[in-house]
VMD Tcl script that draws the C-alpha trace (Angstrom):
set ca {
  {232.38 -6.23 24.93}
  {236.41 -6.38 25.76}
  {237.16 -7.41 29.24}
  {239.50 -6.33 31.47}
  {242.20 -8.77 30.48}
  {241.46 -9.36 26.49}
  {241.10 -6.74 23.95}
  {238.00 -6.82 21.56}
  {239.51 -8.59 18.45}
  {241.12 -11.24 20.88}
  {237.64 -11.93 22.51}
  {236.06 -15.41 21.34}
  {233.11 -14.38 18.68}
  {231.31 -16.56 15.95}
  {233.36 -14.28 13.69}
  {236.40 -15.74 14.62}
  {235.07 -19.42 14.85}
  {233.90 -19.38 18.23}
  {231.12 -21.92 19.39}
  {227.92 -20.68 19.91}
  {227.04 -19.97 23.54}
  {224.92 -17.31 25.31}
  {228.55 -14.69 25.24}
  {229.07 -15.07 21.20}
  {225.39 -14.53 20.69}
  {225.09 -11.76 22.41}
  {228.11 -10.21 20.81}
  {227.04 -11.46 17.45}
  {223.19 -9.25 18.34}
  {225.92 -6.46 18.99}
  {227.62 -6.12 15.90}
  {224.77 -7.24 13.53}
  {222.74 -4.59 15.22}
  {225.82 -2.12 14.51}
  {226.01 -2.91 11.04}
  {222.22 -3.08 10.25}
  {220.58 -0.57 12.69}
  {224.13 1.58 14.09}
  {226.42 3.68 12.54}
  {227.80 1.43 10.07}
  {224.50 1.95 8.30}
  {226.70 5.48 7.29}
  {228.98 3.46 5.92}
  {227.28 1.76 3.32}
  {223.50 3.48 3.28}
  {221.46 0.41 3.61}
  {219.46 -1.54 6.89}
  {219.40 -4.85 4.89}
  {223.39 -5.59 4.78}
  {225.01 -8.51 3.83}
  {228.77 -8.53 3.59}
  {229.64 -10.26 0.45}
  {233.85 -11.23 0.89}
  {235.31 -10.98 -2.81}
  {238.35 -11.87 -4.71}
  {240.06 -9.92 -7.15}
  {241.08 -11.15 -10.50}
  {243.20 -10.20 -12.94}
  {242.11 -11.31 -16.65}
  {245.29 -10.89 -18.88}
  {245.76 -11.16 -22.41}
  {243.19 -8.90 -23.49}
  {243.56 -7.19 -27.01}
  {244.83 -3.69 -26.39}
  {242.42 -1.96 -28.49}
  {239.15 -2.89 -25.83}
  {241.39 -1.39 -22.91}
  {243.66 0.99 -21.86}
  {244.97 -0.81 -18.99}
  {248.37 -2.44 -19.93}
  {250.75 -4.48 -18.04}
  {253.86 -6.25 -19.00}
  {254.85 -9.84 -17.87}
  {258.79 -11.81 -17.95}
  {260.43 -14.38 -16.38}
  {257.75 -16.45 -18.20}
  {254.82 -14.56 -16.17}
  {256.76 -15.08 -13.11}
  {257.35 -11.27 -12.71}
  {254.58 -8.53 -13.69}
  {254.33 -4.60 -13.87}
  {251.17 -2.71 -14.09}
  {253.34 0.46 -15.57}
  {256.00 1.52 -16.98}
  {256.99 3.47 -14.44}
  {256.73 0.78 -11.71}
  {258.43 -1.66 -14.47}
  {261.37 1.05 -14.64}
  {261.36 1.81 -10.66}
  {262.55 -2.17 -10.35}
  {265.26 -1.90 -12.40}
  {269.00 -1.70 -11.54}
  {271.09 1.00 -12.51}
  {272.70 -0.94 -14.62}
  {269.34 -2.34 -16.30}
  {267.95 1.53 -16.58}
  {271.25 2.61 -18.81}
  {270.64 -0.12 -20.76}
  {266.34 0.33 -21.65}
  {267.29 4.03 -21.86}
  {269.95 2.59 -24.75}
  {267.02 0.62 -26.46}
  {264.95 4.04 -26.39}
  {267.35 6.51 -27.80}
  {267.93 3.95 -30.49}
  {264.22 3.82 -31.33}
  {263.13 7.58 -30.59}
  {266.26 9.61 -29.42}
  {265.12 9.97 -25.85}
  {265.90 8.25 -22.84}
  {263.03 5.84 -21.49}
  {261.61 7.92 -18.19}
  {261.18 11.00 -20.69}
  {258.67 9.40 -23.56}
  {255.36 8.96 -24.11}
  {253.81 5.93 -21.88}
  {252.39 4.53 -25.34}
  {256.28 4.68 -26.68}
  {257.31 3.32 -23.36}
  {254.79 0.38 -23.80}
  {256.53 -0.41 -27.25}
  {259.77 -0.70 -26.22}
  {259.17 -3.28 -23.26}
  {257.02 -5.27 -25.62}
  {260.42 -5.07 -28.01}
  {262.37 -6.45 -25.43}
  {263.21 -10.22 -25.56}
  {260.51 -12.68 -23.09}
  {258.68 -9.15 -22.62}
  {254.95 -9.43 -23.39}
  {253.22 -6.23 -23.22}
  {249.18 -6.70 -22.80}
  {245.87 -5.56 -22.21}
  {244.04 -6.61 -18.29}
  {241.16 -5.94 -16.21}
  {239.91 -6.69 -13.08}
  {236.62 -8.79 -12.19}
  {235.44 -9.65 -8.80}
  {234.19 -12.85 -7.51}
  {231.91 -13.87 -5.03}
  {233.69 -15.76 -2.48}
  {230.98 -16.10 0.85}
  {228.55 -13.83 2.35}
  {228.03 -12.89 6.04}
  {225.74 -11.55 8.52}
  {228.44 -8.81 9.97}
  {231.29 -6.68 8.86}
  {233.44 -8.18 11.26}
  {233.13 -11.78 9.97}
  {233.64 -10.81 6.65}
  {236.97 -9.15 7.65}
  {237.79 -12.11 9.53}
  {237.32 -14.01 6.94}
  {239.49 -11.75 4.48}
  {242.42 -11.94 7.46}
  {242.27 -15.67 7.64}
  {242.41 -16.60 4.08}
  {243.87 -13.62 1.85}
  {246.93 -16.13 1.67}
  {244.85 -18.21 -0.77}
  {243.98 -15.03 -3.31}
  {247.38 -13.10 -4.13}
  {245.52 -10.45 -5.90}
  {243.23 -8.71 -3.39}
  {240.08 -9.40 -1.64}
  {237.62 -6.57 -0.53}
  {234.42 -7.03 1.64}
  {231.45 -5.54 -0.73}
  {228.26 -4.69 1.09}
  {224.84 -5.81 -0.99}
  {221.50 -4.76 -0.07}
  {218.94 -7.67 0.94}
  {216.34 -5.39 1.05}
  {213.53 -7.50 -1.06}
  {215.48 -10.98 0.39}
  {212.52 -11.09 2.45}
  {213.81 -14.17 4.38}
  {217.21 -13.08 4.96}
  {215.43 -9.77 6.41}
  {212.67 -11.61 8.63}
  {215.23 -13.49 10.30}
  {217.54 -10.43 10.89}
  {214.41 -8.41 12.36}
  {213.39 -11.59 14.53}
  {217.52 -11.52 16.01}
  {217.46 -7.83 16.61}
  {214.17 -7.79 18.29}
  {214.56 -10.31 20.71}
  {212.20 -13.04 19.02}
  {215.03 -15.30 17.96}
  {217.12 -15.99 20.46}
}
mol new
graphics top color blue
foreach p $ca { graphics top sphere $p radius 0.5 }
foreach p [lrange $ca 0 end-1] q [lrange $ca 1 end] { graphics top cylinder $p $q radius 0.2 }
display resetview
């Protein structure tokens, strides 16, 4: 519960690394009892929780005919658009007259007016272009009791994954330890 003189999110909690004293266990009963047994439940339709913290990958180099996603790489992989569009949008003027050159040349239109597949052709044309196929996989990076830690979590280290992290919420629902130890904190027999 915020006091007085410290908001919520600046309170100590075992979310945020706190030690473990008769305050951040109570708060801890608080929001696990939110998430499990309190409205969050609406959020994600399950009682038996766990917040699973994962990173997003990108898997590049994939042939184009097992995806439609494409994405183009330069500046030996340095620099990387997932359109053509948003390739195009970081152009200069300058650098827009001259793909919309290479276009007319190859299909008599400028480059913002064709096809995306004919767009796609051209940048892998260009020179230290490499047009490719990519997906996305996510991986497990921890697990915790509460919403709140997993977001602190994602807050303190989303400088270590550049491509995304995202709290995923399992169900535990036949984890029959991980459930008899979450009843025994939110009834008052582990304390």
């Amino acid at each position: 519960m915020p006091t007085e003189n410290k908001p919520a999110e600046q309170l100590p909690t075992l979310a945020t690394g706190a030690a473990l004293d008769a305050s951040t266990w109570t708060d801890f009963v608080q929001r696990l009892r939110y998430d499990c047994k309190g409205e969050r439940v609406n959020d994600h339709y399950t009682s038996a929780a766990i917040f699973i913290v994962e990173a997003r990958r990108i898997v590049c180099e994939l042939d184009m005919d097992y995806t439609e996603r494409r994405l183009v790489y330069w500046d030996g992989g340095e620099s990387v658009a997932y359109s053509a569009k948003e390739y195009w949008d970081g152009l200069s003027i300058y650098q827009k007259r001259e793909l919309s050159k290479i276009m007319q040349d190859w299909s008599e239109c400028q480059f913002i007016k064709v096809d995306e597949p004919d767009q796609w052709h051209v940048l892998g044309e260009l020179p230290e272009h490499t047009v490719t196929g990519w997906d996305e996989r996510w991986e497990y990076i921890s697990a915790h009791f509460t919403h709140a830690a997993a977001e602190a979590f994602v807050k303190r280290e989303k400088h270590d994954y550049r491509d995304g992290m995202r709290v995923y919420v399992e169900s535990h629902h036949h984890v029959w330890e991980f459930e008899a130890i979450k009843k025994a904190i939110l009834d008052g027999t582990l304390t």
